[in-house]
C-alpha positions as CSV (number, residue, x, y, z in Angstrom):
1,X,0.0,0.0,0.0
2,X,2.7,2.6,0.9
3,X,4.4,1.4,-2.5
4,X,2.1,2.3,-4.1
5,X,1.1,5.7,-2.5
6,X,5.0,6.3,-3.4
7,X,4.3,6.0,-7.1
8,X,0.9,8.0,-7.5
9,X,2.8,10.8,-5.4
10,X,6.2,10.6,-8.0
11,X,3.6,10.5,-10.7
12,X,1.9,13.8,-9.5
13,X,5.3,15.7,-8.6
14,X,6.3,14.7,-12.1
15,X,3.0,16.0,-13.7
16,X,3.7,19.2,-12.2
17,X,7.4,19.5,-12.3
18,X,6.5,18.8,-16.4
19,X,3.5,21.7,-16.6
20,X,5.6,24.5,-14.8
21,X,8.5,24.1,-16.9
22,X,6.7,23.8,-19.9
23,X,5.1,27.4,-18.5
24,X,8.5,28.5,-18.1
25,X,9.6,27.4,-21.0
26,X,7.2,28.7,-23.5
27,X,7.1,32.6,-23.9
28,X,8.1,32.9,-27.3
29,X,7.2,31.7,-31.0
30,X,8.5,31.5,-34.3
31,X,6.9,32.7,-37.3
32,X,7.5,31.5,-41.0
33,X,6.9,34.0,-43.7
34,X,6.9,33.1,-47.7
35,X,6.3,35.4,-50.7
36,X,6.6,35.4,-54.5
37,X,9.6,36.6,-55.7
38,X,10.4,39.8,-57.5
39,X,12.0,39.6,-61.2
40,X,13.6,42.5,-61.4
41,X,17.2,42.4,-62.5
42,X,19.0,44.3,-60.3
43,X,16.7,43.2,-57.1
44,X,19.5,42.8,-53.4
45,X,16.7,41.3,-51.1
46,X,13.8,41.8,-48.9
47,X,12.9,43.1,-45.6
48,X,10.6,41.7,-42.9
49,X,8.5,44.7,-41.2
50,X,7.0,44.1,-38.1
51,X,5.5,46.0,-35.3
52,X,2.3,45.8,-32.6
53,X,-0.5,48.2,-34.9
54,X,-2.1,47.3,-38.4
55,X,0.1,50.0,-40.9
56,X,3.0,51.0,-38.0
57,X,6.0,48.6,-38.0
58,X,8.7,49.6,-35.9
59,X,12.1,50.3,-37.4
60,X,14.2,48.2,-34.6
61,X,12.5,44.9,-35.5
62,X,13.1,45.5,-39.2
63,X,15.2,42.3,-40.3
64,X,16.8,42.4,-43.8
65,X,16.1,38.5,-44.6
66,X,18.7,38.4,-47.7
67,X,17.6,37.5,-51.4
68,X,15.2,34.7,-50.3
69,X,11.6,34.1,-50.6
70,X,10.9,32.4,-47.4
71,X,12.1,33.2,-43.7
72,X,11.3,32.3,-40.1
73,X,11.5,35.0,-37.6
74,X,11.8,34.1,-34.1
75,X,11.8,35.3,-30.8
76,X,8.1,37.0,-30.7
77,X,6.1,37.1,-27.5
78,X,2.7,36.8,-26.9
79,X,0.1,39.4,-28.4
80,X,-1.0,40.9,-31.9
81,X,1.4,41.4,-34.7
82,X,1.4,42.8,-38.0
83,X,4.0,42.2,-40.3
84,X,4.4,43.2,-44.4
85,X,7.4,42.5,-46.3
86,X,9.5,45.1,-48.9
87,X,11.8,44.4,-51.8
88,X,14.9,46.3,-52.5
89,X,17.4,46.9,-55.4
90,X,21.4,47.3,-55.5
91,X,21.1,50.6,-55.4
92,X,19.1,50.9,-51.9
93,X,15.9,51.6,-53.6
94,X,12.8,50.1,-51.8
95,X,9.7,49.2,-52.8
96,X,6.2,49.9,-50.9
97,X,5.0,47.5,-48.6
98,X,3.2,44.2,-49.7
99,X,-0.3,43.4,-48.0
100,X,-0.2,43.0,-44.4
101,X,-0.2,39.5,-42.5
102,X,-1.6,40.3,-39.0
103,X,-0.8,37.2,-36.5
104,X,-1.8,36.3,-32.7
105,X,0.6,34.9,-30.5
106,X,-0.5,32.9,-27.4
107,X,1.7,30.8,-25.6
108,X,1.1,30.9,-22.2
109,X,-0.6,27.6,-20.9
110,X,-3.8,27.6,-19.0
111,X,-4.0,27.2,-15.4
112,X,-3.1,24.1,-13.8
113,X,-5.7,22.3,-12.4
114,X,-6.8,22.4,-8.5
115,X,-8.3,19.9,-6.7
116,X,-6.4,16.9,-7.9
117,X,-6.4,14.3,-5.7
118,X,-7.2,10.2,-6.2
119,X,-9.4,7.8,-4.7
120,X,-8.6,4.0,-3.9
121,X,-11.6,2.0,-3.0
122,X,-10.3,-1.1,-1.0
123,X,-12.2,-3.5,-3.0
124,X,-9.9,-3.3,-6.2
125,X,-6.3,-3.1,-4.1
126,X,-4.6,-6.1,-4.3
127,X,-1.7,-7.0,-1.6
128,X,1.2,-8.4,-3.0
129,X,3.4,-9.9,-0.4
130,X,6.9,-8.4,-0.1
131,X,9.5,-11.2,-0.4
């Protein structure tokens, strides 16, 4: 009986050591962004715009992704972002923005739950003899 009192408390201490550092854990996300590429001849790359308003990017999380067509941004905490993407040219000339992609981040974990407890009705415990 105390044996097994031992192993539905480990299991219940591991349960929650698991949830909190899954809670601790989990405060940021990663966002993957693709597009259609530009033709021009003389095109350098594109920039990632993104910031916490529909139309209002903020200039210090502007993030010159390089002459590619698909990039994962990371690092972005909970709430409503907006992002739009803009081409540029070898001579540092830069296009309007493209549509806007507005994205909700939630990763904080819900509550965890109160009350847990078990019940062990004596008519399904079996005894097994220590040897």
């Amino acid at each position: 009986m105390i044996k097994m009192w031992k192993t539905i408390v480990l299991s219940c201490v591991l349960t929650l050591i698991f949830a909190f550092s899954f809670v601790l854990w989990a405060h940021s996300a990663d966002i993957t962004f693709e597009w259609d590429a530009n033709t021009e001849p003389d095109l350098a790359g594109y920039k990632l715009h993104a910031g916490g308003a529909t139309g209002v990017y903020n200039p210090d999380l502007t993030i010159d992704v390089g002459n590619v067509v698909t990039y994962t941004a990371t690092g972005f905490s909970d709430g409503d972002w907006f992002f739009a993407a803009t081409a540029y040219d070898k001579d540092g000339n830069e296009s309007g923005y493209s549509n806007e992609v507005a994205v909700t981040i939630d990763t904080v974990a819900p509550g965890a739950p109160t009350a847990f407890r078990a019940t062990i009705e004596a008519s399904k415990v079996t005894v097994v003899p220590i040897e």
